[in-house]
Structures are given as C-alpha cells and as structure tokens.
VONUPA-561293 format. One record per residue: x, y, z of N, C-alpha, C in turn. Coordinates in steps of 0.05 Angstrom, whole numbers, plus 5000, padded with zeros to 4 digits. Example, Ala and Ser with C-alpha at 12.3 -4.5 7.8 and 13.67 -1.06 7.14 Angstrom:
526448865156524649105156526449345156
525749555142527349795143525850015157
This chain:
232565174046233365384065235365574051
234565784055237065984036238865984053
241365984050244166044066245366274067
246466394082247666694078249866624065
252366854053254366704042255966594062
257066674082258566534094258066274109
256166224112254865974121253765754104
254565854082254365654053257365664058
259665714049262665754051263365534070
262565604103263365464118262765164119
259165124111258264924112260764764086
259964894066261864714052263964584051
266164724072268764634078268264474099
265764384118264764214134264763934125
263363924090262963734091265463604081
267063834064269463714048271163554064
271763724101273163534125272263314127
269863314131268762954139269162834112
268462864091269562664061271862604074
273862784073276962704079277562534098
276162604121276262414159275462134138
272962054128272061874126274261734101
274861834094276761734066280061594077
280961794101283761724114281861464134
280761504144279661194159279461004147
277760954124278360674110280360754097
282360774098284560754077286460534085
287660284063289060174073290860234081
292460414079295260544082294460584116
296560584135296560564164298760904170
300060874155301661244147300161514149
300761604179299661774169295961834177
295561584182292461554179290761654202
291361614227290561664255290762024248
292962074252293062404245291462584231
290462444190289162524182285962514201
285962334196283062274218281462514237
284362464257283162684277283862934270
284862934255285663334235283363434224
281963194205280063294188277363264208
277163074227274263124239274363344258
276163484270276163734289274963884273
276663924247276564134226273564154219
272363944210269563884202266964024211
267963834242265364004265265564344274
268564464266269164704274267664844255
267764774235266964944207264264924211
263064624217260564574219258664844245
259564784263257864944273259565214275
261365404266261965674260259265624236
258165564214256965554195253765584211
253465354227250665364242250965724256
252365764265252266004293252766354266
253766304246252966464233250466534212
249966274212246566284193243966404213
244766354242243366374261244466664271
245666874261246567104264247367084292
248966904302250066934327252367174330
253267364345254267594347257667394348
257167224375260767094385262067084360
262166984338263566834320266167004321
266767254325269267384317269767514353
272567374367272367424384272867824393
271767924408272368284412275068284416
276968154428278968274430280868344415
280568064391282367994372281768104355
279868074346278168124324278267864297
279167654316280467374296277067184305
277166994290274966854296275566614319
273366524322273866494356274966174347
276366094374277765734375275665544374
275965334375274165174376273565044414
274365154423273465114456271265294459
272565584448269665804452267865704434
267765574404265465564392263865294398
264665064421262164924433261265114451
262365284468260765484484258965574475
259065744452257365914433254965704424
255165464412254265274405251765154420
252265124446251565074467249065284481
249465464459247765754475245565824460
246665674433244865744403242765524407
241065784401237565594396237865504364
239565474353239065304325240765084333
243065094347244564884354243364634368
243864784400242564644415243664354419
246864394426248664254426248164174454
247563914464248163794491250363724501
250563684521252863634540254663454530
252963124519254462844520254862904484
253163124475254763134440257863284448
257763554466259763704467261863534486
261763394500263663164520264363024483
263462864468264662764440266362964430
265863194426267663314409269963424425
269563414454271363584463273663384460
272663064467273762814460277462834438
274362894411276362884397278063084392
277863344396279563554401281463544421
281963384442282963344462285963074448
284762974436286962704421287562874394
285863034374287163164356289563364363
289163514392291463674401293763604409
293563304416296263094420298263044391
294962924379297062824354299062974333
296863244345297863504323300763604335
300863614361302863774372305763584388
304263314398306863104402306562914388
305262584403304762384385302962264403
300362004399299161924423298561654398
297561414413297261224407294761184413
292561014392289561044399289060724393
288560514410287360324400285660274375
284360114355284060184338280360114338
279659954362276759914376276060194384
277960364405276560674405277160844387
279160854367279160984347276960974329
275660734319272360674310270760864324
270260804356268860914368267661184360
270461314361269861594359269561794334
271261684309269861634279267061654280
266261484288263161324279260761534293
261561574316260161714336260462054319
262162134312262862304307260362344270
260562134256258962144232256062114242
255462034268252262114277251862374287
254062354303253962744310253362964286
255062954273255163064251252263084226
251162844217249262724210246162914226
246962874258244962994277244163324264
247363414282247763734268246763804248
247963774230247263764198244563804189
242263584203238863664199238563854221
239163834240238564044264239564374256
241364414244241264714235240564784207
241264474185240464654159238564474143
237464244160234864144146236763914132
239363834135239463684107240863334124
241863244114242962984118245062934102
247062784117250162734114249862524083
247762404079248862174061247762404033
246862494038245862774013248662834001
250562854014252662894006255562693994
254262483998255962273994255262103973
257162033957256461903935255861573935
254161513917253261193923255360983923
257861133921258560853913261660713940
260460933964262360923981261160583986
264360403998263360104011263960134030
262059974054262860104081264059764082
267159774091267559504100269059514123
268959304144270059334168271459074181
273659014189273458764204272958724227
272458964238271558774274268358974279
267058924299265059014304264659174322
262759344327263359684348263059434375
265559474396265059364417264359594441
264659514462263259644493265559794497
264360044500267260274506268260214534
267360084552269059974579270859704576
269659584554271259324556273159394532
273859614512276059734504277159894521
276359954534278660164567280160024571
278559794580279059614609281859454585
281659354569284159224544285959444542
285659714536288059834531289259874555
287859934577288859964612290759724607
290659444599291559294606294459274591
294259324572296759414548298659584560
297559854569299060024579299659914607
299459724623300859634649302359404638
301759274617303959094602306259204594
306059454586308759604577310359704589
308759804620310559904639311759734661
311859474653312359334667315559354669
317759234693320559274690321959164650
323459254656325259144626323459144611
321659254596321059224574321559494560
322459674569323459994555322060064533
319160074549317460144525315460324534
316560554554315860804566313660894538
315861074523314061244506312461084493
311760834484309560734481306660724496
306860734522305360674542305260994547
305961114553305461424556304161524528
304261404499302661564485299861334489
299861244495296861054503295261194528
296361284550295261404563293661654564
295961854536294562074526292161984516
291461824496289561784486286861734516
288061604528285561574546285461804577
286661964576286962244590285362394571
285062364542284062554532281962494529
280262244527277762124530275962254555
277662344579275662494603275062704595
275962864563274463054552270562944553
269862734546267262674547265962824579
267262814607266162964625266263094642
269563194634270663464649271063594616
269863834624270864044600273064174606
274664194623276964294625279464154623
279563864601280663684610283663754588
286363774595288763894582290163714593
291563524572292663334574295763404579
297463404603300863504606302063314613
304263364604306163154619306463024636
305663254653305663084684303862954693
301263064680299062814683300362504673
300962534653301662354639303462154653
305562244671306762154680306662024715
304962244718303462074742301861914739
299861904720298661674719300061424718
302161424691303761244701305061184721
305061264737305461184770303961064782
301761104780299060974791298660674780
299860644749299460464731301760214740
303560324751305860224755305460154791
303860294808304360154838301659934831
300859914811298259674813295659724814
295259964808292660134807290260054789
287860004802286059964776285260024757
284459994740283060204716281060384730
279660404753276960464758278460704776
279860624793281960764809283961024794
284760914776286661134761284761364736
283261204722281361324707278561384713
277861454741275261464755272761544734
273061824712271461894698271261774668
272961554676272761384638269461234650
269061154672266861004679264761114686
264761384674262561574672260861554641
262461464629262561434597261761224581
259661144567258560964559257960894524
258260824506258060804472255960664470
253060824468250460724452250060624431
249760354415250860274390247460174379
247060294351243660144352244360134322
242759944317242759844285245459734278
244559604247246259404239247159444212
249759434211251059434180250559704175
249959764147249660114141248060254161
246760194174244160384188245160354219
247660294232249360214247250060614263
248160644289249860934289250960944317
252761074327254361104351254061324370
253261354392252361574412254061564436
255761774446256361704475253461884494
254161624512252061774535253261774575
253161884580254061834608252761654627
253661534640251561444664254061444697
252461344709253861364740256161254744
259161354750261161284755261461354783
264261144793265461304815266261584826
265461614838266161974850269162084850
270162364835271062414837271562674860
274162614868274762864890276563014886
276563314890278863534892280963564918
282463494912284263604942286263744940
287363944963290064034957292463884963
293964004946296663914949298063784964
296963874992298263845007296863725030
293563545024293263425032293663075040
294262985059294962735061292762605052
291862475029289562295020292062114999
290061845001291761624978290361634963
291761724933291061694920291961534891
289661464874292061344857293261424828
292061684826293861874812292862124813
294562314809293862574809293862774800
291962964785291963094764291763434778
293163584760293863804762291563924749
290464184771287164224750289064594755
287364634733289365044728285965124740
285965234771283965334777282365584768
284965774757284866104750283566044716
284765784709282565754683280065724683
278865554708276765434710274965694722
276065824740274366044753275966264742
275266344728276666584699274066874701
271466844713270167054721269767224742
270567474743269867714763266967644763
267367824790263967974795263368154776
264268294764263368444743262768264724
264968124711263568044685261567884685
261567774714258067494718255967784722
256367974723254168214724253168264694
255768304677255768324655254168104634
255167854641253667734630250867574636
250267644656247467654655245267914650
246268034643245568324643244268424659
244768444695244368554713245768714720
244868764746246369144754248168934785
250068964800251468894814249968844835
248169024850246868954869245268704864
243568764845241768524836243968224836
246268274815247267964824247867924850
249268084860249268024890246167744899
244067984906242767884915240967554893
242167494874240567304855243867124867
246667164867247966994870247566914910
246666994926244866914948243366764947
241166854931238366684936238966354912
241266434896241566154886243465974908
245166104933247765944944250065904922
250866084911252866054891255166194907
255166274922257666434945260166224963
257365964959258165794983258565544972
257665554938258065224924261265274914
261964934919265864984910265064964891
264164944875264864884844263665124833
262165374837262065614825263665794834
264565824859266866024866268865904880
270966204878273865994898275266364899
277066344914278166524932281166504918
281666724912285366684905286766874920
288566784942290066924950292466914940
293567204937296267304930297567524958
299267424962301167524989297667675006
298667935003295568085029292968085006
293468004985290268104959289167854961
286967854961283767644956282267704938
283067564914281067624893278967324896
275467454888273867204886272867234858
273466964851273066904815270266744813
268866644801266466494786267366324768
266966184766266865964747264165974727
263265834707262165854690260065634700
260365544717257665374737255165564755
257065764757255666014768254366124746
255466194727253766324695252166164695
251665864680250165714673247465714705
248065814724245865694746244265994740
245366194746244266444742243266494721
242866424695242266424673240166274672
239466084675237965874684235866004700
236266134720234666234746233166404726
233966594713233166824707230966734676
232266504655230666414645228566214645
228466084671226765834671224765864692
224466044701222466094720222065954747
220265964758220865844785221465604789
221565454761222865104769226065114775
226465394762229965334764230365564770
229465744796229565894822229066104809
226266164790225766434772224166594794
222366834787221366944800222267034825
224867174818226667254838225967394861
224567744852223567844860221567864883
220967634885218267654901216467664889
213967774908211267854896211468154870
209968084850209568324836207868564852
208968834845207969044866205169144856
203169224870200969274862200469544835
200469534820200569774793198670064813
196769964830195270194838196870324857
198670244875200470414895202970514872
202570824885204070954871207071074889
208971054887211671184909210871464914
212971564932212371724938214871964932
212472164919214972334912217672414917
219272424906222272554918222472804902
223372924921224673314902226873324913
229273384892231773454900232473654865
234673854878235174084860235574004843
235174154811236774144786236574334770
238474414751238974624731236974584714
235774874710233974854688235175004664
233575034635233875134618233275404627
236175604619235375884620237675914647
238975794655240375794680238375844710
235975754703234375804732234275624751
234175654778234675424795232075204795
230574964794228574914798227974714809
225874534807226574294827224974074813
226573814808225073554797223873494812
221273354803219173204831219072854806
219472674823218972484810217272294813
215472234795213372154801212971884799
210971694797211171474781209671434752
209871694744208871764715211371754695
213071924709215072084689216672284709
218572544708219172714727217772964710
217573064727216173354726217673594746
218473754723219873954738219074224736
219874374762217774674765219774894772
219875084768221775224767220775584746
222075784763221575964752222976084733
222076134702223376294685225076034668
222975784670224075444647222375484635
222875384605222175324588219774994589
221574834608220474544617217774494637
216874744644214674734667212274564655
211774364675209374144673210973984647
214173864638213773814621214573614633
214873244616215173014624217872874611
219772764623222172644619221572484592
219072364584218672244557217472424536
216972694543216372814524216573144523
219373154522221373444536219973534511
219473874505218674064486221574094469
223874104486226174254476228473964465
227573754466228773564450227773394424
228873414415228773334374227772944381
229272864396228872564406226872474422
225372594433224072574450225172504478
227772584488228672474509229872744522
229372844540230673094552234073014553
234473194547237973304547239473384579
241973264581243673254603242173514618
243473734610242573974626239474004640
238173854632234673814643236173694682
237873564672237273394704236473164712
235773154686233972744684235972564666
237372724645237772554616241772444622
C-alpha cells in the first residue's frame, strides 16, 4: 500500500510507542514502569489512528478552531466515523480505558493491580495488531524482532474476579486505623477509570473518588458501588504466544440518573458535567447532518429524540431555556438518514409522482436593462418575461448573459 507522507510519519511513531509500552512492561525494574506503560500505549494508538484518518483523507485531523491537531477524545470520534477505521464501541470503551488511567498517572498518581494492568497491555497489543491490518494491510509482529521472550508469571485471569480482589483491597485499607487513605483512593482511580470501557464521558475527580469511598466504607458492594464494572467482560482465546485479549460487554446492573436533590439511596454518587454531555444546539445537529432546520425539526419528531433523556435536556439559567443535544441524538439521526428504513430511513414519505408538475408561481423581479418583469417558475427551470430583457424565454441553468452558466444576483434567481 503506498502511504502518504504523513501517514508513513505517524504510523511510524505508532509503532515506535508500542516497542516502548511493550519494553517498560516486561521490564524488571518496577520504577517508573506503570507510567511508562500507560504513556507510551495512549501515545501509540493516538498516532496510530491520526495515521489511519489521514491516509484515508479524513478532513477532522486539524481541529477549525485552533488550527492544532485534534486530542485524542476527538480522534476516537473521528475514528469511529472512518470507513477505513471502523472503530467499534467495546475497541473504543478499551482505549478510552486506557486514556482514562494514563490521565491519572500523568497528572496525579493511581495504583493499578498488576492482574488488570496485564489486562489492558495485552488487550491493547490485539487492538492494535487488529487496527494495524484493518487500515494498512500489515501486522504487529512484522515489526517486531524475533528475538523478543514472552515470559510471564501468572496467567490472564477473569476481569470480574480481578474487580471483585482489588474491591476487596481497597475496603481493607479503608478500614479504621490503618491510615492508608491515599493508597485506597489511588486504587479506586484505577477502577473509576475502567467505566471508561462504557460511559464515554467518564472523568475521574476527586470527589468521585471520594465518595466512592464512602460507599466503600458504609459496606457497599462491589456490584452496588461499581454498577458498570459488571458491564465489562475480558475475552481470552489461545495459549502461550498466540494468547489474545478482547474486552466485550455483556448485561450488567442498571444504571440510574438522579438529581441532587433527589431522596434515593444510594451507594455512591457521581457527578456527571451535563453541558459536556449535551454540548449541541439545534443548529449545529442541523449542521451536522446537513439538513435545513425545518427538516431536522421534523426528522428529530419522527425519530422521538425531543422526548428521549438521553438525547436532549433543557438548561435553565434564571428566565433563559436553552435546549442542547447530546451526541445520541447525532448518532440516531445519522443513522435514520443513512440506513434506510431499518433504522427509520425513508423519511419523506412516498416519492412524488415525476409526471405531476407544481404549479406555477409569478412574483416581481429586476431584469437586465433596469426593466420591471416577472419570474414564472416552473418545474423545468424559471423563466422570465419581461419587456426590453435581454433574458426572455431564458432558463436559470442556462442564462445567455453568464460566463458560468448560472444567472447572476440581479436576474432574480441567482
């Protein structure tokens, strides 16, 4: 496959991250090591697919406003959109994973068991591996020299029955007298940042952090306090070298939204930034489906997107009501418009018969020569009549007096 330059550039600093991720993981040295890890695999997959989304002449890569290239939150979006990508949900829940514990380690400190620290390594060199043939035809070990040894002492275990052990660690620590708070609070980051796998809006704060430990501390279950870790599952197939790692979701307990200031028990409670989550006008959901306002109107109707909570929400400020969209609303409308009537296409109705023709309208317009005259519009083209024009019997697609073939403002049409 020929590469453009920058997508040879990028790819290459793709693979150079994962050598590195994979080199700080087996390393005996314990210094230092967790950090490299999750530094160089963010880095990896960022480069990796900016590299896929520019070979594929994707426009996003440089965001408009900035004119800087875009974060790595916008480029699973972008990722996600690309027909060379073709990035799924439970790949993009992995990486958001690890971007979610790389933004801890980078910016405070978090503690990662060393059973899900495997996990997400490993899973992360099949992801990668996946990618890799999926946009440029090639394979991860192409790049790796023969003489790496894969050695390990323990074996990929069940990502619930590593929850369910570090859950238990972190209520061992917060137990009275043992003053080993910031221990148990950087264990929790690690597994707050794991519900990156299936909330994408998942931003790990303090106060999460600290309520949970509250929850951890009145006696709370794992299933209870971490409802969406049991959404989350580690697909493990093959053995020894040929050994690869998948997360996949399956059915967990239900999660619920409430306000503030609702009386519900709960057993911890997380602060969600709504104005992040529903961050779209009516214009820009117009904008980005490339409809005209009326039309979304009536497509955000016939889908019920007015009335679902999780595509819109209402923000009041003192007497102002602004209504925002969320990106559940994009993805449904998008969907409608590309998938046809399985996924509410064929908006319109019936197609109109080509033999019924409308019916004329005439209303005034300036002609060439300053004469008064009158457009008639047809379902041909407009045709305009008028005494002492230049334009008489002529057609909006094929004006005499334009070089473009398109009549000029002063016609009345252009």
């Amino acid at each position: 496959m020929k590469l453009r330059n920058e997508a040879r550039v990028l790819k290459r600093k793709a693979i150079s991250s994962m050598r590195a991720a994979m080199t700080a993981f087996n390393s005996p040295h314990d210094d230092g090591r967790v950090t490299a890890v999750l530094l160089h695999l963010q880095h990896a997959f960022e480069m990796l697919l900016k590299a896929a989304l520019v070979q594929g002449r994707t426009p996003g890569v440089f965001a408009r406003e900035t004119g800087r290239s875009i974060g790595f939150a916008r480029c699973l979006h972008e990722a996600r959109a690309a027909s060379r990508v073709k990035l799924t949900e439970e790949e993009a829940g992995a990486l958001r994973a690890v971007d979610a514990m790389r933004d801890d380690e980078q910016h405070w400190f978090t503690v990662i068991e060393e059973g899900l620290l495997y996990l997400h390594p490993r899973a992360a060199v099949t992801l990668f591996d996946d990618l890799l043939h999926r946009a440029f035809e090639e394979r991860l070990a192409d790049h790796l020299p023969l003489r790496v040894l894969t050695i390990g002492s323990e074996s990929p275990q069940d990502l619930q029955t590593l929850v369910d052990r570090e859950y238990a660690n972190v209520a061992a620590l917060l137990k009275p007298h043992r003053r080993a708070r910031a221990d148990a609070e950087a264990r929790l980051r690690a597994l707050l940042a794991m519900e990156a796998h299936v909330e994408p809006d998942t931003r790990v704060s303090v106060t999460d952090v600290r309520r949970v430990a509250s929850g951890v501390r009145a006696g709370k279950t794992r299933e209870q306090v971490f409802p969406r870790l049991s959404q989350v599952a580690a697909a493990v197939s093959g053995e020894g070298l040929t050994v690869e790692v998948r997360f996949v979701k399956k059915d967990g307990l239900p999660v619920h939204l409430v306000k503030a200031d609702e009386p519900v028990d709960a057993a911890a409670v997380r602060v969600v930034d709504l104005q992040r989550k529903y961050h779209r006008s009516s214009t820009d959901l117009a904008a980005a489906v490339h409809l005209s306002h009326p039309r979304t109107g009536a497509l955000r109707a016939h889908l019920g997107i007015d009335v679902a909570e999780d595509c819109r929400h209402v923000f009041d400020f003192s007497s102002q009501r602004h209504v925002r969209y969320s990106d559940n609303a994009y993805t449904r409308m998008r969907d409608a418009l590309a998938g046809g009537p399985r996924h509410g296409g064929n908006l319109g109705g019936p197609r109109p018969n080509p033999a019924m023709r409308p019916t004329p309208r005439m209303y005034p317009a300036r002609m060439h020569g300053g004469g008064e005259g009158v457009v008639r519009a047809t379902a041909d083209g407009v045709s305009r009549e008028g005494v002492g024009s230049r334009l008489r019997a002529a057609t909006c697609r094929a004006c005499p007096v334009s070089a473009r073939g398109r009549c000029p403002r002063c016609c009345g049409c252009g």
